[in-house]
N, C-alpha and C positions, 0 to 999 in steps of 0.2 A: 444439417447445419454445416457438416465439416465440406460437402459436395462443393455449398454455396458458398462459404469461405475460399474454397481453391478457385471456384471459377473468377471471386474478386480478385481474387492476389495472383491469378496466372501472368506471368514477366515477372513478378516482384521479388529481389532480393530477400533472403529472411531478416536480413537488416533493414531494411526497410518494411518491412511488414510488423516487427518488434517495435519500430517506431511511430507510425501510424497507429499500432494498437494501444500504444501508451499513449496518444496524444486521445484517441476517445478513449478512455478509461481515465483519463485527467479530467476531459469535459464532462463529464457526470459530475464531478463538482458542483459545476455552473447551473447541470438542470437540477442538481438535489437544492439548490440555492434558490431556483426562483419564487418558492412560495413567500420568501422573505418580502416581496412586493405587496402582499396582501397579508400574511400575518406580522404580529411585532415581539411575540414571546411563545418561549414553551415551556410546560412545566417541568421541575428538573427532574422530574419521574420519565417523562418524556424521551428529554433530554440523553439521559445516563441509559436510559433502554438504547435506544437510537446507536448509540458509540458501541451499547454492551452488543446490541448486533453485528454491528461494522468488525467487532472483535473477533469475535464468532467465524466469519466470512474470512478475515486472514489468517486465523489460526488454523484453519481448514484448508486455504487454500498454502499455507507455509507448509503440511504434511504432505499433503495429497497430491498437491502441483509444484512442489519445490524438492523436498527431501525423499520421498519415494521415488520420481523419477532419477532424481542425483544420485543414491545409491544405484539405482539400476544400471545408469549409463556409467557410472564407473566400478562396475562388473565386467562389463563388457569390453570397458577399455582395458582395462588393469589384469582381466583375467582372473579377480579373488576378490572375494565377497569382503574380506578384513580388510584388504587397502580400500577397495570401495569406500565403507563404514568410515574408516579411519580420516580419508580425505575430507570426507562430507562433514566429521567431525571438525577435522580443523579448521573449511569453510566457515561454519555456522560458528565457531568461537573468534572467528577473526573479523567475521560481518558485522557480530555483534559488538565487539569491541571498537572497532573503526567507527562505530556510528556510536556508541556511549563516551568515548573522545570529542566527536563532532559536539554530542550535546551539552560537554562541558564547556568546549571555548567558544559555541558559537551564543554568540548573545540572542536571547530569546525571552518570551514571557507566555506563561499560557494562560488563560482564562481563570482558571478556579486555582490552580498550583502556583502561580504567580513566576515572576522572572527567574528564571535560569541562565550559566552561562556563563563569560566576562562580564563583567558591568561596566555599561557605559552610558553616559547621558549626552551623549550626543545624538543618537538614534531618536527616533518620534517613538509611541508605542506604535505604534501603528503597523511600522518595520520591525516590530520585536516581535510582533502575534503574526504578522506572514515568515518570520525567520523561523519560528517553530513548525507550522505548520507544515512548511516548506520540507523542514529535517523530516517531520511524518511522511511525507509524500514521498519522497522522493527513492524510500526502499521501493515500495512499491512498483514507480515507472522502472526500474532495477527490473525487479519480478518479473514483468512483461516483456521487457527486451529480451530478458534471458529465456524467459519461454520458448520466446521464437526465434532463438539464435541460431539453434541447429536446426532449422526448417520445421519440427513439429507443430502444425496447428493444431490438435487436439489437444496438447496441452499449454499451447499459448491461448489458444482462445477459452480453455477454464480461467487462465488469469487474469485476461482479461473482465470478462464476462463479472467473476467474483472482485474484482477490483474496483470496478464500476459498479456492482452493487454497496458496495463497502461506502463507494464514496457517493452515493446518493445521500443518506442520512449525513454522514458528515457536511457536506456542503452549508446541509439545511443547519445546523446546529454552530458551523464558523459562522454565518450570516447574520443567524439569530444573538449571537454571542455578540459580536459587534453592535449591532442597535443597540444591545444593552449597555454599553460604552462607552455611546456617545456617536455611532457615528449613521450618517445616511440609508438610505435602503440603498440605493445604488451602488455607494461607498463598498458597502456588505457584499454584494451580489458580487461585484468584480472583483473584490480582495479573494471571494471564494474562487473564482474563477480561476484566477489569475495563480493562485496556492498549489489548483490541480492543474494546472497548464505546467508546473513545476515535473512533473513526473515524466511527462518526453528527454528530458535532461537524463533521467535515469534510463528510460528505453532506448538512447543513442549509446550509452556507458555499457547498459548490459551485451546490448543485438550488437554491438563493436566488436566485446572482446574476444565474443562468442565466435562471430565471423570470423575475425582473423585469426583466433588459435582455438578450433575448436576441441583439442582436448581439453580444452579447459572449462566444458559443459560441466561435470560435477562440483568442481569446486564455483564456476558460477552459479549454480540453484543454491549451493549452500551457503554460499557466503550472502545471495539475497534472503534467503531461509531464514539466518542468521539477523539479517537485517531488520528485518517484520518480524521477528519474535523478540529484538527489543524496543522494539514502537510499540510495541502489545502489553509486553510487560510494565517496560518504565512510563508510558505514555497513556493510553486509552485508558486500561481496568484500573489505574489509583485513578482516574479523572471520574470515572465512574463511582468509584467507591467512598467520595467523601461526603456524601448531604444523604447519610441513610439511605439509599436506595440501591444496598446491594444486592439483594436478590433479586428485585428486578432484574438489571445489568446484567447479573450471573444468567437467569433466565434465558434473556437476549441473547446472552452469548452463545447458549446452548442451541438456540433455534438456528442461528446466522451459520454455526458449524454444521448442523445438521442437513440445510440449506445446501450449502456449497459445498458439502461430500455430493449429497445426490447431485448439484451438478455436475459434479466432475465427473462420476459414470455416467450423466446421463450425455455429455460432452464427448466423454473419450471412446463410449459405447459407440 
């Protein structure tokens, strides 16, 4: 895999390469969406499995491909395993923070949790359910640009790879959510689309800032670290968790982690 990978990307910047790989790790949205042309519901046992996977997949890939590598490159930088730790720590509390800020002012509505945010009735719902979405997504193309800011494909292509897994099921479940509210199959299909096309936004932010100052690899994985573990937390598992079906969900989540550990050695092997 990693051979095939370099012989694609031989010329290519690692900023451009974090870009491009968030731009397919966004389009998995579009293909987890298109069964929505042929079905019209799922059940929310389904449903909550589905997300409780997708959870799974980024909680795995927030250790294994974000905070493990982060500690390690700022060992290396810094010369001492407690600044390492330390940094990665204030990363992953300032990720998280900046983006539990975002969720406050930016107006949004999610499906089963209903509007967050300012309020304002000027917006359609229609822009409230991509305005959320969008804040879900957008750690994520984050993730991927910084994977492969400092050249590493083995571990940008785990983030890849596990991001695009994550966002299969998701796609299918914003789609299906939408019909149930009123709107189009096609209506569905593009809003999914168009939600994970949101995440190159974050692979040009991350493979940016990485390229131009790359000491600044550790506190970029954690501050994305940081970002995807509160999409996980405030976002996905209560979504999961409200119509009885928490073990399921939990289940899910336990396979989708397990999942995307083996890929990541089976990735970085």
């Amino acid at each position: 895999m990693l051979e095939i990978a370099s012989a694609l990307t031989a010329g290519l910047s690692p900023f451009w390469i974090g870009v491009i790989a968030s731009l397919i790790a966004g389009a998995a949205t579009g293909l987890g969406a298109l069964p929505v042309f042929f079905i019209r519901t799922l059940s929310q046992r389904l449903q909550d499995s589905l997300l409780g996977f997708g959870a799974g997949v980024m909680l795995a890939a927030t250790c294994f491909a974000l905070l493990v590598p982060g500690i390690e490159s700022g060992e290396a930088l810094f010369g001492s395993e407690l600044t390492a730790v330390l940094v990665v720590a204030l990363g992953v509390l300032i990720g998280a923070g900046i983006f539990f800020v975002l969720n406050h002012l930016v107006p949004h509505e999610h499906f089963i949790k209903g509007p967050e945010g300012l309020r304002t009735r000027k917006l359609r719902r229609i822009w409230l359910f991509i305005a959320a979405i969008a804040l879900h997504n957008l750690p994520e193309g984050l993730a991927v640009g910084v994977g492969f800011g400092d050249g590493d494909l083995a571990r940008g292509l785990t983030l890849m790879f596990g991001i695009a897994l994550q966002n299969l099921p998701e796609g299918l479940v914003v789609a299906v959510a939408l019909l149930s509210v009123g709107y189009s199959r096609s209506t569905a299909f593009w809003v999914a689309l168009a939600t994970g096309l949101v995440q190159p936004i974050g692979g040009v932010i991350g493979s940016g800032a990485v390229a131009l100052v790359d000491t600044l690899l550790p506190f970029a994985l954690a501050f994305a670290a940081g970002a995807m573990l509160f999409v996980i937390s405030d976002e996905i598992i209560p979504e999961t968790h409200r119509k009885g079906f928490e073990r399921e969900a939990t289940a899910s989540l336990l396979i989708g982690f397990v999942l995307m550990m083996v890929l990541d050695v089976a990735l970085e092997g």
